[in-house]
RONU-205332 format. One record per residue (C-alpha): z, y, x. Coordinates in nm, 2 decimals. Layout:
// RONU-205332
       zz       yy       xx
        Z        Y        X
...
// end
This chain:
// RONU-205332
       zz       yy       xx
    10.16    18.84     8.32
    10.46    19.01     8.40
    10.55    19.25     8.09
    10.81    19.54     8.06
    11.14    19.38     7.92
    11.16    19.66     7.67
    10.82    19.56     7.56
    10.88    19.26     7.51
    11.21    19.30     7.27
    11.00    19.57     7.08
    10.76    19.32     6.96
    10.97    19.05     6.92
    11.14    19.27     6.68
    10.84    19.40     6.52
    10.63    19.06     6.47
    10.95    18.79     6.41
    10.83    18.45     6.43
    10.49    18.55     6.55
    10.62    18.70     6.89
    10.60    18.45     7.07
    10.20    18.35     7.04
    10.13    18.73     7.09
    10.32    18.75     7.40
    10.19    18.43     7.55
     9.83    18.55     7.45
     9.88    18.80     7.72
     9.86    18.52     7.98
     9.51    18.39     7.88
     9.25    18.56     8.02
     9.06    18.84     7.90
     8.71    18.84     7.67
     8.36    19.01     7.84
     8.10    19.09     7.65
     7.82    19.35     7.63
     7.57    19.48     7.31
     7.20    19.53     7.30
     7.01    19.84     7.31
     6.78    19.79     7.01
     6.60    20.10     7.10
     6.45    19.94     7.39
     6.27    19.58     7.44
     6.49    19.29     7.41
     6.64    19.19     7.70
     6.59    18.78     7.73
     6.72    18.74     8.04
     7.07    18.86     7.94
     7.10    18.71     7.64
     6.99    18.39     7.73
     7.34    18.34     7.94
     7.56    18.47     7.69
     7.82    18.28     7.56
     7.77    18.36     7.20
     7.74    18.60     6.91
     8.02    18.86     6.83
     8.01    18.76     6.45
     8.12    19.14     6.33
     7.89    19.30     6.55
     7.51    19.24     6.51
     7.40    19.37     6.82
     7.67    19.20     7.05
     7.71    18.90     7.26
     8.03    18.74     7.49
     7.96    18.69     7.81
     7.96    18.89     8.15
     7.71    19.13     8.25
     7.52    19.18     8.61
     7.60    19.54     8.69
     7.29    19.52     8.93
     7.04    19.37     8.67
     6.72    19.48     8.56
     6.84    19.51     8.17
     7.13    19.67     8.29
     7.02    19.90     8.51
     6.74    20.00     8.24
     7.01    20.06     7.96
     6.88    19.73     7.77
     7.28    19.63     7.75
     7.59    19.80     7.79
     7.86    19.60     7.91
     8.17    19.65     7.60
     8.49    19.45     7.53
     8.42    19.28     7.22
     8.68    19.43     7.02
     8.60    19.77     7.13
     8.27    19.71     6.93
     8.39    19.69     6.62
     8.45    20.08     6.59
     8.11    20.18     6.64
     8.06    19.93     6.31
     8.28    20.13     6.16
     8.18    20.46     6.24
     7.84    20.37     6.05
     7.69    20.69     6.16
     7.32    20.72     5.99
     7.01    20.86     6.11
     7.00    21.25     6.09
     7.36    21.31     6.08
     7.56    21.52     6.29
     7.84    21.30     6.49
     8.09    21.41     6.73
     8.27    21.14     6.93
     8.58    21.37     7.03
     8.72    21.11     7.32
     8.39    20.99     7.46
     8.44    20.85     7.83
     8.33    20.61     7.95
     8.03    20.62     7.64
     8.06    20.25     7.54
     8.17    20.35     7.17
     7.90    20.64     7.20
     7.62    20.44     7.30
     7.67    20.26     7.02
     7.68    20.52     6.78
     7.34    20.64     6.94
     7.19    20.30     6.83
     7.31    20.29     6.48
     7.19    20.64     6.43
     6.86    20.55     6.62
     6.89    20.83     6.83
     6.80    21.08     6.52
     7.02    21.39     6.45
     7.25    21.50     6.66
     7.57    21.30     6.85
     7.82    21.53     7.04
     7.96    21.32     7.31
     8.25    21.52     7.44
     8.53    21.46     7.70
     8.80    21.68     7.84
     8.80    21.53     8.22
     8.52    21.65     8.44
     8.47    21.35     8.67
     8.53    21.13     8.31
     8.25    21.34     8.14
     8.01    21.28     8.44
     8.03    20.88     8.45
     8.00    20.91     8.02
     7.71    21.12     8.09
     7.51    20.86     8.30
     7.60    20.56     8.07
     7.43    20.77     7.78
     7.12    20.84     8.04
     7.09    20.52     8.12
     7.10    20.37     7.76
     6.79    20.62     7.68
     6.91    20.90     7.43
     6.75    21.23     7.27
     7.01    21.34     7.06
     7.30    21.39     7.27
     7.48    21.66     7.43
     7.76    21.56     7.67
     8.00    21.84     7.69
     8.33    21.88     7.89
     8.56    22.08     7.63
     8.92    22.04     7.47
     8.98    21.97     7.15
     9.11    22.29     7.11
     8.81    22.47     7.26
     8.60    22.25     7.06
     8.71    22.34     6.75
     8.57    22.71     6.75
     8.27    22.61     6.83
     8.19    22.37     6.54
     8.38    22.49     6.25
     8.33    22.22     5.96
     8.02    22.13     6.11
     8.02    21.73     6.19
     7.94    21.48     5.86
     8.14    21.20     6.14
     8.40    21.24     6.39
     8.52    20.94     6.61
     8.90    21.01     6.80
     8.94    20.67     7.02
     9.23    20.86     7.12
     9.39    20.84     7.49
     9.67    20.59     7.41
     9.93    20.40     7.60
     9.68    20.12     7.62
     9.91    19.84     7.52
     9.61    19.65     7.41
     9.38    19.65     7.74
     9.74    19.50     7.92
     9.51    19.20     7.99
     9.19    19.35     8.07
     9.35    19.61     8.26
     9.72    19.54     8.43
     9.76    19.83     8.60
     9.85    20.00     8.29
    10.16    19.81     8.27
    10.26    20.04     8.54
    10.22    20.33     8.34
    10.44    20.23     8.03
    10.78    20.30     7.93
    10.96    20.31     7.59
    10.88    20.69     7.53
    10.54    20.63     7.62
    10.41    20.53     7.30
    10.57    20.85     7.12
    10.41    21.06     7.38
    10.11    20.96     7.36
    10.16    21.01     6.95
    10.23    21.37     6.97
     9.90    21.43     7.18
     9.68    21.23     6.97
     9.81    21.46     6.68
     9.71    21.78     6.86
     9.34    21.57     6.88
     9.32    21.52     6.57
     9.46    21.80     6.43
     9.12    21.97     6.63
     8.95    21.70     6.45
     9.02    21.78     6.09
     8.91    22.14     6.17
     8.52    22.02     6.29
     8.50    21.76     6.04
     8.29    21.84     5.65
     8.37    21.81     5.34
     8.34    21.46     5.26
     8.29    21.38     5.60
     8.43    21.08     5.75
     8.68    21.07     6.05
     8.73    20.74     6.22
     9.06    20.70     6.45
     9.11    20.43     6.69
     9.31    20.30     6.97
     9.35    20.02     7.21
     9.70    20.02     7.16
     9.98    19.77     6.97
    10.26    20.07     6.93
    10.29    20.19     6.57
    10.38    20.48     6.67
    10.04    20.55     6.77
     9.87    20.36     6.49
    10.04    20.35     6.14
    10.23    20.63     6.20
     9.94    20.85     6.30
     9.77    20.73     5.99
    10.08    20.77     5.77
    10.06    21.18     5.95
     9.72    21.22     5.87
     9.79    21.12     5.50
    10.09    21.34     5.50
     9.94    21.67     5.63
     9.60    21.63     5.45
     9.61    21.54     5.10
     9.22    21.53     5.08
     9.20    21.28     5.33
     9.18    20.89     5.18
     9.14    20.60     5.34
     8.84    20.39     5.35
     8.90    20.02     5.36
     8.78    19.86     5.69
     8.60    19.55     5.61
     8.82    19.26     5.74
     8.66    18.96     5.90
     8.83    18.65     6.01
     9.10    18.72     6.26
     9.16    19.06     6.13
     9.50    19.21     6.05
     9.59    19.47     5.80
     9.72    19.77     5.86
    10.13    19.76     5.80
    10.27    20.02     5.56
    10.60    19.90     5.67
    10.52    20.01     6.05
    10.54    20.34     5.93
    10.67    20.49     5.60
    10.53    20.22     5.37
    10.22    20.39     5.18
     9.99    20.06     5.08
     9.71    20.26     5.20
     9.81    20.23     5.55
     9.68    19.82     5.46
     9.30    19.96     5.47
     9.30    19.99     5.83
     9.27    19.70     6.08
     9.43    19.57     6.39
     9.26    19.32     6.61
     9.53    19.11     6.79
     9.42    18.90     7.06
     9.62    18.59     6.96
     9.39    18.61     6.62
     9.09    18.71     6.74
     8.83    18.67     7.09
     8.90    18.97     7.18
     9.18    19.26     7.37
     9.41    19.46     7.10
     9.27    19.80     6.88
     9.33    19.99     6.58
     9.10    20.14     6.34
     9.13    20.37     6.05
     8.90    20.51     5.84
     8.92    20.83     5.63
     8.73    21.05     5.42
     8.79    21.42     5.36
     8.79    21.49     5.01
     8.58    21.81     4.86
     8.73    22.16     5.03
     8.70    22.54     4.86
     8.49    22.63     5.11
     8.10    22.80     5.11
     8.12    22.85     5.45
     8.07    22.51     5.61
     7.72    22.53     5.69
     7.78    22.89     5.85
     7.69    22.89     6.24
     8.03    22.88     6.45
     8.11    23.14     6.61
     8.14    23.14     6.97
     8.39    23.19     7.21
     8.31    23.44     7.50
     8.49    23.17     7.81
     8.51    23.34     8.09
     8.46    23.01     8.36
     8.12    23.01     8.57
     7.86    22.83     8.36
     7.52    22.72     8.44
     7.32    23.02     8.32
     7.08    22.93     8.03
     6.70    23.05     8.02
     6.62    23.00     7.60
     6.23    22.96     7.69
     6.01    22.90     7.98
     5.85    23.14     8.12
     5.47    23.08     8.17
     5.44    22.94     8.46
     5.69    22.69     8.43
     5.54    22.62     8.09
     5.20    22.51     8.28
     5.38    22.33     8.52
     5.56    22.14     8.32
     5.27    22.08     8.05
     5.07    21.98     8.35
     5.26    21.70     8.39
     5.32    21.62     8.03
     5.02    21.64     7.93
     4.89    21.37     8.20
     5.20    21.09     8.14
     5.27    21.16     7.73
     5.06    21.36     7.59
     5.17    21.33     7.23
     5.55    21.44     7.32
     5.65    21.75     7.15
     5.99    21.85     7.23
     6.19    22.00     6.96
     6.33    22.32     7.18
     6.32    22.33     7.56
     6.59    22.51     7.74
     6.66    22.54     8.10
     6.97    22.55     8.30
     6.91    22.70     8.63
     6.56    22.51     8.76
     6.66    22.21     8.52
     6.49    22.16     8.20
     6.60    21.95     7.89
     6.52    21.94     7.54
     6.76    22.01     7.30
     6.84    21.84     6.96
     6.69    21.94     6.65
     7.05    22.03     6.48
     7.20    22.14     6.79
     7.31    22.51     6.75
     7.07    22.77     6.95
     7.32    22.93     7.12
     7.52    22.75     7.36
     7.71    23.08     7.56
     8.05    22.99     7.62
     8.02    22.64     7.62
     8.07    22.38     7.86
     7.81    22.14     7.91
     7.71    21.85     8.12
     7.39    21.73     7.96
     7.24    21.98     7.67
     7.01    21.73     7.57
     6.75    21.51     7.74
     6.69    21.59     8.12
     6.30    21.62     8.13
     6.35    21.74     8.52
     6.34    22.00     8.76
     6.12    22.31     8.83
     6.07    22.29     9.23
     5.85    22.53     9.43
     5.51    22.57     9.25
     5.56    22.19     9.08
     5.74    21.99     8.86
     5.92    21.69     8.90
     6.02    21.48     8.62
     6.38    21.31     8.56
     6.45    20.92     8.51
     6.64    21.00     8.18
     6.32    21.12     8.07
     6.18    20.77     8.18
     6.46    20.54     8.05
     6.41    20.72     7.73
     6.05    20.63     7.68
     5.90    20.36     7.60
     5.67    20.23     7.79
     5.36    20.15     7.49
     5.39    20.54     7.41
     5.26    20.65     7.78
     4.91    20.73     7.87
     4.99    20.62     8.26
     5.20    20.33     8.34
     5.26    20.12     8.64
     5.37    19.74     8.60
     5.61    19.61     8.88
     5.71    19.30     8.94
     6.07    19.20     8.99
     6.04    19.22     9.35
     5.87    19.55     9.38
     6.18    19.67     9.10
     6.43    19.57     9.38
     6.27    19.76     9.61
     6.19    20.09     9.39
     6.57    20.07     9.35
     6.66    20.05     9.68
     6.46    20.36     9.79
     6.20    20.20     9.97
     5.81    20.27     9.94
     5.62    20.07     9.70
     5.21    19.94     9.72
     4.97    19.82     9.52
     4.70    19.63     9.51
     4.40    19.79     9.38
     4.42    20.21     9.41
     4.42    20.38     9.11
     4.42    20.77     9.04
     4.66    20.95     9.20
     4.93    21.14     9.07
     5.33    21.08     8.86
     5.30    20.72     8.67
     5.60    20.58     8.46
     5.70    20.27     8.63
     5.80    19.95     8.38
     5.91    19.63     8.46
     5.92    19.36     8.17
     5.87    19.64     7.93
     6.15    19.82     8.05
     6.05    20.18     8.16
     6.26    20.19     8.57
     6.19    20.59     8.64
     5.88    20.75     8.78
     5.64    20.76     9.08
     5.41    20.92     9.22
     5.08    20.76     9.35
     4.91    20.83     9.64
     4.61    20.57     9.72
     4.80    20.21     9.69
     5.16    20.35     9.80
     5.39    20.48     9.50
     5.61    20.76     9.66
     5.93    20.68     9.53
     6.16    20.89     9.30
     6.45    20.69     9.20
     6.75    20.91     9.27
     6.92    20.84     9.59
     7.25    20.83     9.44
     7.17    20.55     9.16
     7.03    20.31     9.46
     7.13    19.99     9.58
// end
């Protein structure tokens, strides 16, 4: 690999005598892996052609990952470099909480928090890019959540909306991506000797926004998949600076796991708590984690609901309840595929409905948002029509009507095309599974299932 000349005299200066293996690791190739869903039925198929175990991660494997399988395409794996996985381990969000993952695009760090929270509280999934947001918001419907609301906000924006509201806040900050070299070359192209320090100053404005959303005693996590100090020690050695009540909370190290270096930055031993993953020491592409915890604030006003900001953009205008008829219609339809479902709060958003998380603040004026919750479907002339995430979120021993396919009918549910069965059963919407994986809904009509799968998700 052909590396910046600059970047190579800056870490040859940095790391001494151990420059040159961490510059030649940049010609071996890069690591795959992917982690399990362990909301949804294990999926055998995958695992049995991985290459391994990711021994800090319990739920992840080495190994590639067939974009057009069924445990992929069913949100039964998520395809995740393996040392991208350890900051979901060290996020450690628990069940209930309220989470905000500040930087979420594409969603592979945020589908893992969804799992170690078991999808119970409430995870704010935000990103500032539009067309960014959109793809994070499909990886987090295909992987089956309730809790989440994708949103498409700054930082900035953010921060008046949820004033000392979130017990964890992940910032995998945009970096100068020094560490995904490998993975991804084209970001060599991108990199320059200010770079790094660029890149600094913006991550500080982040988490700056952070700090501001975060509780008392609450735990902010900061990452990167970068090398430059500036971007890593430095940022931590800031953070320290600025906010006396913030410690640091040692990342647990395992084999192949660097310190933090104090001398990176302006020498504070506490800077050792965090870790660096290098990829000559470990199977895996370059990252950064630090962990913090903010100490006790003089503050009764934490729990107080934020106030919003009036923004005057064109949103998606939000009904707070149904009106009766789309109540029926909609209950007409629960009531026949999952009768015991009882959604916390519906809301709709023009003829879409969702349910909203339990700890999800009521009023959502002035906010941008993608996905408010779980998509349940859409209101259509006189009927309702139910939404795959509302599928891939269920499981398939919880519903009163269920239609087993077999691999070959999958394939061609997938693809759009009409699928028969058998022996006729009662007409009407069925969940479809395949190998206990819930694939989306259809409708039957004698032996032909009229076929729902959204146009744009076929292949």
């Amino acid at each position: 690999m052909q590396l910046p000349e600059k970047f190579i005299e800056k870490y040859q200066r940095l790391l001494g005598d151990e420059a040159p293996t961490f510059l030649a690791s940049f010609d071996q190739p890069s690591q795959s892996g992917f982690r399990v869903n362990p909301l949804k039925a294990a999926p055998q198929a995958t695992i049995d052609q991985a290459a391994g175990k990711v021994p800090y991660v319990p739920t992840g494997y080495y190994g590639g990952v067939d974009g057009r399988s069924l445990d992929h395409v069913t949100g039964a794996i998520y395809s995740q470099e393996p040392s991208a996985m350890y900051v979901g381990e060290v996020v450690d969000p628990q069940p209930g909480e309220r989470v905000l993952d500040l930087c979420a695009a594409p969603g592979g760090k945020t589908t893992h928090l969804v799992a170690k929270m078991h999808d119970q509280g409430l995870l704010v999934a935000n990103e500032i890019f539009r067309k960014r947001a959109k793809v994070l918001a499909e990886n987090l419907e295909r992987w089956g959540t309730t809790s989440t609301v994708v949103m498409n906000e700054s930082p900035a924006d953010l921060e008046e909306q949820f004033p000392q509201f979130f017990d964890r806040i992940l910032v995998d900050a945009p970096c100068s991506g020094e560490g995904m070299f490998r993975k991804e070359p084209a970001g060599i192209e991108y990199w320059n000797p200010d770079y790094p320090a660029e890149c600094a100053n913006r991550q500080r404005k982040i988490l700056a926004s952070a700090m501001k959303m975060l509780k008392p005693g609450g735990i902010l996590v900061y990452s990167t998949c970068t090398f430059a100090p500036e971007e890593d020690e430095q940022n931590l050695a800031w953070l320290l600076q600025n906010y006396p009540d913030l410690k640091t909370v040692p990342v647990k190290k395992y084999p192949g796991m660097d310190d933090g270096r104090p001398e990176w930055a302006d020498n504070n031993p506490a800077i050792r708590d965090a870790v660096r993953l290098f990829p000559h020491h470990i199977k895996g592409e370059g990252h950064f984690i630090a962990k913090l915890q903010n100490g006790d604030l003089v503050s009764v006003e934490a729990a107080a609901p934020a106030k919003r900001h009036r923004n005057k953009k064109k949103r998606r205008q939000q009904r707070p309840s149904l009106d009766k008829q789309d109540q029926a219609e909609f209950t007409a339809v629960r009531d026949v595929l999952l009768p015991d479902y009882q959604p916390n709060r519906l809301v709709t958003f023009g003829d879409q409905l969702y349910a909203l998380p339990k700890e999800m603040p009521a009023d959502l004026a002035g906010m941008t948002i993608l996905r408010p919750g779980l998509h349940l479907g859409t209101f259509k002339k006189n009927r309702f029509e139910p939404a795959l995430a509302w599928a891939l979120a269920t499981d398939p021993a919880a519903c009163s009507r269920v239609l087993e396919l077999s691999h070959d009918q999958w394939r061609q549910y997938v693809h759009g095309d009409v699928v028969t069965i058998d022996s006729p059963k009662q007409n009407g919407w069925y969940f479809l599974a395949c190998d206990g994986h819930t694939t989306g809904f259809g409708k039957l009509v004698g032996t032909t299932i009229k076929n729902f799968y959204p146009k744009g998700l076929r292949f």
